[in-house]
C-alpha positions, 0 to 999 in steps of 0.5 A: 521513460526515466526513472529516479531512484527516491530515499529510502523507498520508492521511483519517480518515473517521468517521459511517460504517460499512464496508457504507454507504460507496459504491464511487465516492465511496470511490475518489474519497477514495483518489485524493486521499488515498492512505490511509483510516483507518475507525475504529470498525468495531468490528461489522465480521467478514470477511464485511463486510471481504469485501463492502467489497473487493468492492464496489471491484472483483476481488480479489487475492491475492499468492503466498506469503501466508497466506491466513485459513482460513475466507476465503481471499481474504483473508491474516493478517499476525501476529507470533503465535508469533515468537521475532524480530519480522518485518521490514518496508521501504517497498514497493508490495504486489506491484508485480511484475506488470505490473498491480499492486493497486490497493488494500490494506486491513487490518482490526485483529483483535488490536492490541498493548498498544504499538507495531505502527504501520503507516507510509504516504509520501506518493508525489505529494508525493516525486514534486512535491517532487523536485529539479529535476536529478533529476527531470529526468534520471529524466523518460521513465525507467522501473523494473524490478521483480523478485519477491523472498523467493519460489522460481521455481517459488512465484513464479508466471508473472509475476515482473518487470515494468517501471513509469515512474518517474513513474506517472500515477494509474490513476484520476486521471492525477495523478503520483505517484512509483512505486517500491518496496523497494530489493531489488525495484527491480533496475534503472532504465531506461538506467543501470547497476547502480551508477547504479541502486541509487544512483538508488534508494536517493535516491529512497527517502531523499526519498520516506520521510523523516519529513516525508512519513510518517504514523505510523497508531497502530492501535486496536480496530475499525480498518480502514485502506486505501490506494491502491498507486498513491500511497503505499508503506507499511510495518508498524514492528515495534520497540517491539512489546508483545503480540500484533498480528494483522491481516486483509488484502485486496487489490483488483485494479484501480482502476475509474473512477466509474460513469457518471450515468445 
């Protein structure tokens, strides 16, 4: 296995296919670098992505989402039959709930001709590069989070929960920034409305600006997955030419490496 360190976020990891990569290991890498892309996987069905999941830990699945037919663990993310593109911002998947998914990962079903890329920013690196007077005055804060695009009774039992600003990694206890879409931050502990969506749209404006983004440019046989406690991400649908289908899963929890026996 070989592994590529990306700018400014992320690995590129070859000389390997999904069923031979070990859990631990995986994890570790997750940690570190926030975004794995696993190019290659060309032999790889929805069975394969499946047990890759699984072998991470419990699965999630987020209300709302289409899930595929024939594996309902796992939802399709495509622009197939749309007359405008869909639309995507920075965000955490489902950072609502008072656990939020550990991992994310695609695999590409149906790349387009061009365009389609998926973006990832790297949150250890906004949270260690934040000015000092911000950072100070956000230290021991924490932010609500609230579902959107969902009705009350679709929404689910859980539909806010609060996070720290400053989250340390499940796995790692390394800081990372943890916030999420600006409609979904609807309040930052101990400020008021106004204070609140201001405090969040700067710390959306350092968090993705383009020297903290990696642009992944997606390619048949592609699988990508990355670590919700360390990166937000978005799909860029401008410039998208053909159809662009993707298979999604999610991972609950973020376990902690085996024990040597």
């Amino acid at each position: 296995m070989d592994i590529e360190a990306l700018h400014p976020v992320g690995a590129r990891v070859t000389g390997t296919s999904l069923p031979d990569l070990d859990p631990d290991a995986l994890g570790a890498l997750l940690a570190e670098h926030g975004v794995l892309v696993l190019p290659g996987q060309d032999d790889v069905g929805d069975d394969d992505f499946l047990a890759f999941l699984r072998g991470l830990g419990p699965l999630a699945f987020t209300t709302g989402e289409t899930p595929l037919e024939t594996h309902p663990d796992l939802n399709v993310i495509s622009n197939v039959g749309r007359d405008t593109p869909p639309r995507s911002s920075f965000h955490v998947d489902t950072s609502y709930v008072a656990a939020p998914p550990a991992y994310t990962a695609l695999r590409a079903v149906t790349v387009p001709a061009l365009g389609g890329a998926t973006q990832f920013s790297n949150q250890y690196r906004a949270y260690e590069t934040l000015p000092e007077p911000l950072r100070t005055r956000l230290d021991g804060r924490s932010i609500r989070h609230v579902v959107t695009g969902l009705s009350p009774d679709d929404a689910g039992t859980e539909t806010e929960a609060w996070h720290p600003v400053f989250r340390p990694h499940p796995r790692t206890g390394r800081t990372a920034l943890y916030l999420s879409t600006a409609a979904r931050c609807a309040e930052v502990g101990g400020m008021d409305a106004e204070e609140s969506a201001a405090t969040v749209r700067e710390l959306i404006e350092h968090s993705t600006r383009p020297d903290n983004v990696l642009d992944h440019r997606w390619a048949p046989g592609d699988v990508v997955i990355w670590d919700n406690a360390c990166v937000l991400h978005r799909a860029d649908h401008s410039g998208v030419v053909g159809d662009r289908v993707m298979h999604r899963g999610m991972v609950r929890e973020h376990v902690r490496p085996r024990a040597a026996r």
